[in-house]
N, C-alpha and C positions, 0 to 999 in steps of 0.2 A: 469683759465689755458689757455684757447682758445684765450683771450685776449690778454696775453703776448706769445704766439705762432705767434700770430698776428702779432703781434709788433717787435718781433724778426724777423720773416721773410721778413717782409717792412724794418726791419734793412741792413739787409744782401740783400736784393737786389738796397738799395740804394749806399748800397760800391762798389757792382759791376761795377753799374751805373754809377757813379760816380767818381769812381777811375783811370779809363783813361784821366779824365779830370781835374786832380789836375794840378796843375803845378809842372813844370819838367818831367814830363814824355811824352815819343815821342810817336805820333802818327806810328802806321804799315806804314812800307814802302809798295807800292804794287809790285807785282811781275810782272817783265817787260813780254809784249803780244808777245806771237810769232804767226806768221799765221802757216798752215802746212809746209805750200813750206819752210819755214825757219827749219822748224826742220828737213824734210827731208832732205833738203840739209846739214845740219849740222851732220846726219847720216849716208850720204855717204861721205862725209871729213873722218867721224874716223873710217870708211870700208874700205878706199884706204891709208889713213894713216899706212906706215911701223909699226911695234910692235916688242918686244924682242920674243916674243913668237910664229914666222914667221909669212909667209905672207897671205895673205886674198882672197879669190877669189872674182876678180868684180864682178860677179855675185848677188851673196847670204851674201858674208861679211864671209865666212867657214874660218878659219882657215883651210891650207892644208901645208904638206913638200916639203922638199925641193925634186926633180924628181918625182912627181906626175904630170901627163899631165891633169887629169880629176878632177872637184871637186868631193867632198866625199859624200859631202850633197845632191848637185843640179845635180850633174853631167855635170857642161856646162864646155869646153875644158878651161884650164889655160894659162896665157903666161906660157912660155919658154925662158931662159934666153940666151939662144942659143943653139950649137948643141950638146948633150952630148953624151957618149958612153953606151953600153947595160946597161939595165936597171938592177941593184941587189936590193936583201931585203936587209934592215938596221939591221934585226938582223936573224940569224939563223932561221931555221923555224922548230919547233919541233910540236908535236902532238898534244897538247893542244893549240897552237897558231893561229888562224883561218886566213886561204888563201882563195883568188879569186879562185874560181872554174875553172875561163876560165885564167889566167896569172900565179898564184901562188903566187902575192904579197901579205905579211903580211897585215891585216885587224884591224883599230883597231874597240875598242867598239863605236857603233852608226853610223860606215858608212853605207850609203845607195847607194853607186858606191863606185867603184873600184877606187884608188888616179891612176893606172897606166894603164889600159886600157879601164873605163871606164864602165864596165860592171855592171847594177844593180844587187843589192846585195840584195837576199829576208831574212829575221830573219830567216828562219828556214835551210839556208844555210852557216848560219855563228855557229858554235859548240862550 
């Protein structure tokens, strides 16, 4: 029984072996080398690259809306597409909906500043 366990197994590892080296079948291509500096810079292209889904702060790559002066995430100042007029909330602000402490603008989930005045924003400040 040990014998032909033997022999089965020297079976099956000579197909293994073997089997890339039949003909017709293609060797792996390999996967092209990048250094860092290539990948980094290929991560800041799709960070400053416009999206349907707005725009991105240089900074960090945050997605932020549209009259936000401040990022959400990093909090470093945004452009500004010029001058615009007083600042509003985008939607109504009712009791469940969590506001800046120091502005009043709506908050959503997981900012850590303020999109409009910049102000950090501690977890147990947001309800």
């Amino acid at each position: 029984m040990s014998v032909a366990l033997f022999f089965l197994l020297g079976a099956i590892a000579a197909v293994v072996i073997g089997y890339p080296l039949l003909p017709g079948q293609r060797a792996a291509q390999a996967a092209p080398v990048l250094s860092d500096t290539e990948i980094e810079q290929a991560v800041n292209r799709l960070r400053r690259a416009p999206s349907a889904s707005g725009s991105h702060c240089p900074t960090c790559g945050a997605v932020y809306q549209a009259g936000d002066r401040f990022c959400v995430r990093c909090g470093s100042t945004l452009p500004q597409p010029g001058a615009e007029g007083p600042l509003q909330a985008s939607a109504p602000a009712a009791s469940i909906t969590p506001a800046c402490p120091s502005c009043g603008a709506i908050l959503r989930e997981g900012d850590q500043f303020c999109g409009k005045c910049g102000r950090p924003i501690d977890a147990g400040e947001v309800a």
